[in-house]
C-alpha positions in Angstrom: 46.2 99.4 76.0 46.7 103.1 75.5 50.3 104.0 74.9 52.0 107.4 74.7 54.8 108.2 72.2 56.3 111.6 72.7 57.0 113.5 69.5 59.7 112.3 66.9 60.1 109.0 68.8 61.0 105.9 66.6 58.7 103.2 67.1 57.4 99.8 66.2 54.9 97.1 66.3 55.3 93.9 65.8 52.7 90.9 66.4 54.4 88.3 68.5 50.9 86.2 69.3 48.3 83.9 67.0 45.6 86.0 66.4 45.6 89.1 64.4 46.3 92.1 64.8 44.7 95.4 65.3 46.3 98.7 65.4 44.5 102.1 65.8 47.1 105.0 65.5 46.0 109.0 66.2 48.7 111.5 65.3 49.2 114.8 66.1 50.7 116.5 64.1 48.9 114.9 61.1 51.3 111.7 59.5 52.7 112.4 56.1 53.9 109.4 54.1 57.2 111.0 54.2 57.5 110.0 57.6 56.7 106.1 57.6 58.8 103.4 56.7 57.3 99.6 56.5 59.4 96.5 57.1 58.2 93.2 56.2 
């Protein structure tokens, strides 16, 4: 699935299933670590 997330959008993944998960992000502009935060 190709998803679309317009430009200083929160967002989230989260991995509801069994299996693992695999998650390929491209940014533009380039992501800064500034701008992540990680819950566990």
């Amino acid at each position: 699935m190709i998803q679309y997330v317009p430009p200083l959008s929160e967002q989230f993944i989260e991995n509801t299933g069994t299996s693992e998960l695999r998650f390929l992000c491209i940014v533009e502009p380039a992501w800064t670590v500034e701008d992540e935060t990680i819950l566990e």
